[in-house]
MIKE-516642 format. One record per atom (N, C-alpha, C): x, y, z; atom name; residue in three letters. Coordinates in steps of 0.001 Angstrom, whole numbers, plus 500000, padded with zeros to 6 digits. Atoms other than C-alpha are relative to their C-alpha. Layout:
REM MIKE-516642
[[X,Y,Z],CA,ALA]
...
***
This chain:
REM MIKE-516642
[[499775,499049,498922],N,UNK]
[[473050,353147,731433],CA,UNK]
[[499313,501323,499653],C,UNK]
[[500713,498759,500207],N,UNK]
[[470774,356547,731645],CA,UNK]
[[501347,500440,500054],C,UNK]
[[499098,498689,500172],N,UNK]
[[472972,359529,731266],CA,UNK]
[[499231,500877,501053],C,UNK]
[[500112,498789,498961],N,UNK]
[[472460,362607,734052],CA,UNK]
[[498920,500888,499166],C,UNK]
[[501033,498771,500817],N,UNK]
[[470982,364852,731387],CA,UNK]
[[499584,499104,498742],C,UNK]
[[500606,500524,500879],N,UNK]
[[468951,364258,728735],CA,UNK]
[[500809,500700,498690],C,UNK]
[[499346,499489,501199],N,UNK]
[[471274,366496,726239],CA,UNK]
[[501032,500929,501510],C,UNK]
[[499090,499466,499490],N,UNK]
[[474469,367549,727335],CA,UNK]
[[500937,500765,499105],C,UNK]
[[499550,499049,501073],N,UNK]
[[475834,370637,725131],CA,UNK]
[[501324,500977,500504],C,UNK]
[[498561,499241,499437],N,UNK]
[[479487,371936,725081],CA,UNK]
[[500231,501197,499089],C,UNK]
[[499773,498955,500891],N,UNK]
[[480181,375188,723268],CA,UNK]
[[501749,500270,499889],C,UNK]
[[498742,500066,500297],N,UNK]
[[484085,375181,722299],CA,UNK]
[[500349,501619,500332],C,UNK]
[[499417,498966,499675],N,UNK]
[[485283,378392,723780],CA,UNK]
[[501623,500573,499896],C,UNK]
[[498392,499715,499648],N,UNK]
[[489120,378134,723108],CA,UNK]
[[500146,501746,499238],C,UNK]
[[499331,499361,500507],N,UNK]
[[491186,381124,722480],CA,UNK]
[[501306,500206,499558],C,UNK]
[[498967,499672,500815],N,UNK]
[[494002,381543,720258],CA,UNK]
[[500830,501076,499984],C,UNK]
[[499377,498517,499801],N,UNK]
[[496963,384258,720694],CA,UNK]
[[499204,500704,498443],C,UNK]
[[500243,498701,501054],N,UNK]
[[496234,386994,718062],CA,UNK]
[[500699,499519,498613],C,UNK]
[[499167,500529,500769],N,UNK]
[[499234,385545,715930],CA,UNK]
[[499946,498966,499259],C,UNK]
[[499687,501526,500141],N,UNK]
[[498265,381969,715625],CA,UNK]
[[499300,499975,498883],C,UNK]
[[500340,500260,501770],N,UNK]
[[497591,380466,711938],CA,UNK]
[[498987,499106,500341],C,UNK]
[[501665,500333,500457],N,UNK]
[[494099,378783,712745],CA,UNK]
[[499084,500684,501194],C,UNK]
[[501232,499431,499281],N,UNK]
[[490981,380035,714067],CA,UNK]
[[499994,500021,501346],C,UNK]
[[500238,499631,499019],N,UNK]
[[489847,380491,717039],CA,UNK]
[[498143,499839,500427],C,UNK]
[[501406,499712,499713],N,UNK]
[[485856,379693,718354],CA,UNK]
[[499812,501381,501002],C,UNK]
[[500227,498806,499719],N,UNK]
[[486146,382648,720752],CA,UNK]
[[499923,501118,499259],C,UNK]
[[500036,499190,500588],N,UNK]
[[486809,384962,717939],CA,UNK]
[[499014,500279,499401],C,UNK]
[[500926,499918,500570],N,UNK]
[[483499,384377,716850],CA,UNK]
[[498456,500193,500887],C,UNK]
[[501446,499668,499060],N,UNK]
[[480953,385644,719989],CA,UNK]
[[500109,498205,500952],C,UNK]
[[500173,501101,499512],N,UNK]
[[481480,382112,721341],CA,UNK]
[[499504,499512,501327],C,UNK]
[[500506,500089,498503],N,UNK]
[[481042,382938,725118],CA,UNK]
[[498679,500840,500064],C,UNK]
[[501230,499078,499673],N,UNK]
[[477933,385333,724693],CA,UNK]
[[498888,498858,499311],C,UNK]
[[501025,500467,500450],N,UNK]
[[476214,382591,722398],CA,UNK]
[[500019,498646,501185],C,UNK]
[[499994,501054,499114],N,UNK]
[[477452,379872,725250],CA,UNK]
[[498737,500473,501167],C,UNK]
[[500640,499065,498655],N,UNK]
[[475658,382637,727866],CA,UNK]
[[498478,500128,499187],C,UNK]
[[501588,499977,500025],N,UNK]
[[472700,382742,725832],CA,UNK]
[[499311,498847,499483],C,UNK]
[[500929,500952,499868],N,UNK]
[[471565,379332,725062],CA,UNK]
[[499803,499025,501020],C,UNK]
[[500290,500375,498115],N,UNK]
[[472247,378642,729173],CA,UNK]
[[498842,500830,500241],C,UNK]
[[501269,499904,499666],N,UNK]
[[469132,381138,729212],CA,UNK]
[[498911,500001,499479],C,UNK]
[[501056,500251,500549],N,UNK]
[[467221,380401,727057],CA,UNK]
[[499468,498460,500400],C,UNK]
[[500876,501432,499918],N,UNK]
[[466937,376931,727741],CA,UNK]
[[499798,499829,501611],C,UNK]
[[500056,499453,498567],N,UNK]
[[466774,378474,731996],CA,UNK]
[[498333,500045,499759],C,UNK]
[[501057,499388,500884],N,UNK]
[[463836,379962,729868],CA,UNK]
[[498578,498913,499850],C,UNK]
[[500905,500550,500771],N,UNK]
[[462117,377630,728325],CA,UNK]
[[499662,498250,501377],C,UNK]
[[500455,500800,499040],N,UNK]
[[462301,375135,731874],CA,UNK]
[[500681,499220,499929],C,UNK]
[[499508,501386,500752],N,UNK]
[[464664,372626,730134],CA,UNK]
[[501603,500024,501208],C,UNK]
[[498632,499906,498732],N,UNK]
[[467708,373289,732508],CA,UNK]
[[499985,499116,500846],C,UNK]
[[500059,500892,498754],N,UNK]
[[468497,370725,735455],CA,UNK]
[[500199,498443,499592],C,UNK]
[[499872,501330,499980],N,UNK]
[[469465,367153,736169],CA,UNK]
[[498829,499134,499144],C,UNK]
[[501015,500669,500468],N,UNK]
[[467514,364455,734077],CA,UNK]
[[499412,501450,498778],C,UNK]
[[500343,499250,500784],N,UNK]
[[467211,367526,731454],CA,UNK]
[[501125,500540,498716],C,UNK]
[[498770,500012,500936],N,UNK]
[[469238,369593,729550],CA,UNK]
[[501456,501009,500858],C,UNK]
[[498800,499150,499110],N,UNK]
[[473178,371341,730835],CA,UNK]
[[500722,500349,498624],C,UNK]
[[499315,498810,500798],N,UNK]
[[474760,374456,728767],CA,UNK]
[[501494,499446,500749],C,UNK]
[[498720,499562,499132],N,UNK]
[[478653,373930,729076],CA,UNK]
[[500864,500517,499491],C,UNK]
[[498883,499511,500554],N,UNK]
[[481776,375497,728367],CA,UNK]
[[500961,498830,499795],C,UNK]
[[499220,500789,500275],N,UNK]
[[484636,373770,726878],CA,UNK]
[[500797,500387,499392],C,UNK]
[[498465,499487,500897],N,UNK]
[[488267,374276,725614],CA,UNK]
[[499844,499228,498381],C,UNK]
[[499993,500095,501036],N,UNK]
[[489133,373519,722522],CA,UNK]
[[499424,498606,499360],C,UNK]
[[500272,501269,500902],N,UNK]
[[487426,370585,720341],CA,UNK]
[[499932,499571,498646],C,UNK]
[[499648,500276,501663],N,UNK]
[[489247,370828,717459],CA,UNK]
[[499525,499910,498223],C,UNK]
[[500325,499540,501112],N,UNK]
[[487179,372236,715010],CA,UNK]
[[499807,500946,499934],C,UNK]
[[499823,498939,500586],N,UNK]
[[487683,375810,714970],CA,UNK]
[[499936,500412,498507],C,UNK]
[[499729,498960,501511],N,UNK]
[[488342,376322,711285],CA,UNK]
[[498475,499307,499270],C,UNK]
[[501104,499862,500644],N,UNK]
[[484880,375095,710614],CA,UNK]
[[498857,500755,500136],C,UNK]
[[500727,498993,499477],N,UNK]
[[483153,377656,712100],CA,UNK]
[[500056,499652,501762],C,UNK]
[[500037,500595,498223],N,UNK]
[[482297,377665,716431],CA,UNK]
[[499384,499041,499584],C,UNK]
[[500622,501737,499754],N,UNK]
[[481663,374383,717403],CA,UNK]
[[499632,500005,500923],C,UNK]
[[500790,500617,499438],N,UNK]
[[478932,373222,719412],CA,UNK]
[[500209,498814,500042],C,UNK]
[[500151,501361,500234],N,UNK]
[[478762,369581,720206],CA,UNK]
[[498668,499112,500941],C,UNK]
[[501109,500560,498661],N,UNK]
[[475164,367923,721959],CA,UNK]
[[500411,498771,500125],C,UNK]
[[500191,501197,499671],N,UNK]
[[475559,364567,723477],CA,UNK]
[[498646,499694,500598],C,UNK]
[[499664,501686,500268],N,UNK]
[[474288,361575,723751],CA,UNK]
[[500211,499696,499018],C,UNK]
[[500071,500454,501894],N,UNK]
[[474150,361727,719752],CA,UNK]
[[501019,500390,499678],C,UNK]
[[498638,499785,500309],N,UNK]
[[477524,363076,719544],CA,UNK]
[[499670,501024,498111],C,UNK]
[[500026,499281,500963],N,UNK]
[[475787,365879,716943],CA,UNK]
[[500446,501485,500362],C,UNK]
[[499934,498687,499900],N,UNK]
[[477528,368946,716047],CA,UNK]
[[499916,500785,498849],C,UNK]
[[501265,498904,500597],N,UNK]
[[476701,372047,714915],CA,UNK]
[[501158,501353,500119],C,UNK]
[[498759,498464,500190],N,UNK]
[[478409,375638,713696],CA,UNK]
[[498577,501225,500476],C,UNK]
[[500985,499316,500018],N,UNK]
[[476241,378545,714150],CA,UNK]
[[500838,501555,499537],C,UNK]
[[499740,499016,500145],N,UNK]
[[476376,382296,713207],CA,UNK]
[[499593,501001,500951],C,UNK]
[[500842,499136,499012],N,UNK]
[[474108,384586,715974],CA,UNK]
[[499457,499086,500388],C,UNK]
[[501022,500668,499115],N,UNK]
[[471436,384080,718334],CA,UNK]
[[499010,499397,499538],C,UNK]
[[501420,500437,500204],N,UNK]
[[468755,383235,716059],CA,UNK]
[[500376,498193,499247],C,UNK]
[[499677,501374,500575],N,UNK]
[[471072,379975,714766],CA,UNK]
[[499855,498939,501353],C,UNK]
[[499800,500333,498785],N,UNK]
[[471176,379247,718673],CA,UNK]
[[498511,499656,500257],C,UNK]
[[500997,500047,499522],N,UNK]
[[467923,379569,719387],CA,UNK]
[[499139,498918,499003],C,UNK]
[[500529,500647,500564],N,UNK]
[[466666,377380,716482],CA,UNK]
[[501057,498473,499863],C,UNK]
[[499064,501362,499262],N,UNK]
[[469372,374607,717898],CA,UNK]
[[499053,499601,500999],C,UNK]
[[500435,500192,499042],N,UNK]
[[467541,375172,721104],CA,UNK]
[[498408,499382,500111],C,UNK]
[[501412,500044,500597],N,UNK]
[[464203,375151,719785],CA,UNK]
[[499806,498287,499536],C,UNK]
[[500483,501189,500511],N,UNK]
[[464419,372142,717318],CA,UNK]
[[500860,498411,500825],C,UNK]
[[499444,501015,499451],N,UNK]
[[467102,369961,718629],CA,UNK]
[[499362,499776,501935],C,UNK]
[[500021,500199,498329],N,UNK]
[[467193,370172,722546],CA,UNK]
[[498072,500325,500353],C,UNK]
[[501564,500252,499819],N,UNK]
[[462858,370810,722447],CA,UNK]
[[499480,498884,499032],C,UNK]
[[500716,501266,500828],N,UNK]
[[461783,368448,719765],CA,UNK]
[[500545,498984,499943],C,UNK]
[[499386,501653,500241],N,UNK]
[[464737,365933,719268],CA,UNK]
[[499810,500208,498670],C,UNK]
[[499965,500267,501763],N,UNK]
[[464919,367003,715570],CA,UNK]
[[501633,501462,499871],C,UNK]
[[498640,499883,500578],N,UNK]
[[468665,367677,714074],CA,UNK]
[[499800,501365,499179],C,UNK]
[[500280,498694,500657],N,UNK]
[[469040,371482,712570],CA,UNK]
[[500897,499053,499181],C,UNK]
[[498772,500806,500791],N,UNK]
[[470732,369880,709346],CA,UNK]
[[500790,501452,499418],C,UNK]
[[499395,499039,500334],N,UNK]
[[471328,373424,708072],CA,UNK]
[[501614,500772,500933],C,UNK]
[[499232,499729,499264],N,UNK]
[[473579,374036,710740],CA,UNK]
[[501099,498904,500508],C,UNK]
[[499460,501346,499789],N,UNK]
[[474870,370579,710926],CA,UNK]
[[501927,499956,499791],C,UNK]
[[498862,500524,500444],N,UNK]
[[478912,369728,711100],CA,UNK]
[[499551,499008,498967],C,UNK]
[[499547,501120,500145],N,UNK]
[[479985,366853,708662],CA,UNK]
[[500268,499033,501475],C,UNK]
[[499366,500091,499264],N,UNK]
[[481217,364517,711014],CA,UNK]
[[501218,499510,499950],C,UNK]
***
């Protein structure tokens, strides 16, 4: 069965009260790096059906390893720190089809 997109990328956006004893991916820029690799890859043409789709997503249970990213169809994810860890996600994975391993979850 094709899939809709050719990479389908969720960025874990949950937030956590203030109080709570594990992490949090929002606490870490999570919606500004979700907002900027929706334009960069707007950017770079890759956006749209049969391509690639930026999404948001509640929690996917790996907060305490840093934000979590997750691309499908390969079910690879990925932590990042800033824009330039984003952009070399965007770059190698979702343009070439080659795995940032530096940035790589376990799985």
């Amino acid at each position: 069965m094709d899939s809709f997109y050719k990479y389908h990328v969720f960025f874990c956006l949950n937030q956590r009260a203030p109080d709570a004893d594990r992490p949090s991916c929002a606490n870490c820029n999570a919606q500004a790096m979700q907002e900027h690799a929706k334009k960069r890859v707007k950017q770079l043409g890759l956006a749209g059906p049969g391509k690639v789709r930026i999404n948001k997503a509640g929690c996917l249970e790996r907060c305490e390893e840093g934000p979590a990213v997750v691309i499908y169809p390969e079910g690879t994810w990925y932590t990042y720190v800033d824009e330039s860890d984003i952009d070399e996600i965007v770059e190698s994975h979702l343009v070439q089809g080659k795995v940032v391993e530096r940035l790589k979850m376990d799985r």
